[in-house]
C-alpha angles and dihedrals in degrees: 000000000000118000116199120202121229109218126206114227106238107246113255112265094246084065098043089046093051082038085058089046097050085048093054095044091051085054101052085033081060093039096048088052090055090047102054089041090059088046096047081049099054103043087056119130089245090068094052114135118243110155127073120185123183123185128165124048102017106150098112104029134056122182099256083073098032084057094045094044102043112017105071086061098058115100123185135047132269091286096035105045114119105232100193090058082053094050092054088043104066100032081072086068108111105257095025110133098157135009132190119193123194122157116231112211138270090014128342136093117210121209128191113190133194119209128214107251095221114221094175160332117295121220090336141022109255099001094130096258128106138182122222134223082255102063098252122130110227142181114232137119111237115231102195141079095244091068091075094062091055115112123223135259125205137169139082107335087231083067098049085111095056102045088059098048084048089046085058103054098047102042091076085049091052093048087063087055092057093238127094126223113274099174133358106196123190111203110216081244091058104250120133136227115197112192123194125206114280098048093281103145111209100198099210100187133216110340150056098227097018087057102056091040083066091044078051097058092031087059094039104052085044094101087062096059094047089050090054109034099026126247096315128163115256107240101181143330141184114214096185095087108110102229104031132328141257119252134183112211119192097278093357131076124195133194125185122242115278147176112278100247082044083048095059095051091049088046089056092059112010095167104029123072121150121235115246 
């Protein structure tokens, strides 16, 4: 007995192409329902967001301002909030160093912040802006005594850095000296001004390291000046001069010795060198 197939005539590639398409359409039009049904889900009012919990660093800031600071710009429920937009906003918070952001379900949101630790006054002495120990120029108003026994920091912000890691190094030189450091100033051209309580500029010259070798000598060679001219206040000095350097003592000015065209110029002006 003979069996004949039947075949079935492969469908022309315009239909199994539009075939494909329909297919596909079917698919994103599926994935875009349950899309928009996981959005609609998760922007429900049973996901709203009602606790916040800070931790950490907390000296300078309590819930009732953070709510006030930072809530109203939150946008988003518990599942939908962006964290990372959290995060930045409350590091814009004065004080905030650091925050950490981790929702906690079904709806809090816990918050760890990390507070600057201020070392001093930047630019100017109650100005509003401070520098960290950590080298970071901040806004805040200080609400505390000891504020008023920071120095001050100035120079370019890029060099905030610097200009702590130098405040560091000659405060213990200018402790020998009796006197504690009223002001560290970085020119845009890197020269540095050291000022001592009591209003006594120390130009340092060029030079990180350059610069504290001459404060060095300058210290160490202090006892000498006391033994010959009494304990007298230093007014003023200028430590850039190659083979000694110029002070102004209260009633006394000294200059270094120098070679005779180098003495003229210094003559001309013993107390009153500009900073460079």
């Amino acid at each position: 007995m003979n069996r004949r197939v039947a075949l079935i005539p492969e469908p022309p590639l315009d239909v199994r192409l539009m075939n494909a398409a329909a297919a596909l359409l079917l698919a994103l039009a599926l994935l875009l329902a349950l899309a928009a049904a996981l959005l609609a889900w998760a922007r429900h009012p049973m996901w709203t967001l009602r606790k916040l919990v800070l931790e950490g660093d907390v000296a300078h800031q309590n819930a009732v301002t953070v709510r006030a600071l930072v809530l109203p710009h939150l946008r988003g429920t518990f599942l939908t909030l962006d964290l990372q937009a959290v995060r930045e906003r409350f590091e814009a918070l004065p004080w905030v160093r650091e925050a950490r952001v981790q929702r906690q379900f079904p709806d809090t949101l816990r918050v760890t912040l990390r507070e600057h630790e201020p070392l001093a006054w930047w630019g100017e002495r109650g100005g509003g802006r401070l520098v960290s120990v950590h080298g970071a120029v901040f806004e805040a108003d200080p609400d505390g005594p000891t504020a008023d026994a920071w120095p001050v920091l100035a120079g370019p912000p890029e060099e905030a850095e610097t200009l702590v890691a130098m405040l560091r190094r000659v405060t213990p030189l200018a402790q020998r000296l009796g006197r504690d450091v009223e002001r560290l100033e970085l020119s845009p051209r890197g020269s540095w001004l050291l000022v001592l309580d009591g209003d006594a500029p120390l130009q340092l010259g060029r030079g990180d390291e350059q610069a504290l070798a001459r404060l060095n000598t300058f210290v160490s060679t202090h006892a000498a000046l006391r033994a010959r001219y009494g304990a007298r206040d230093i007014v003023a000095a200028d430590l850039r001069y190659p083979n000694g350097y110029a002070v102004r003592l209260r009633g006394i000015t000294t200059r270094p010795e120098l070679p005779p065209a180098t003495r003229r110029v210094a003559a001309a002006s013993p107390t009153s060198t500009p900073h460079r």
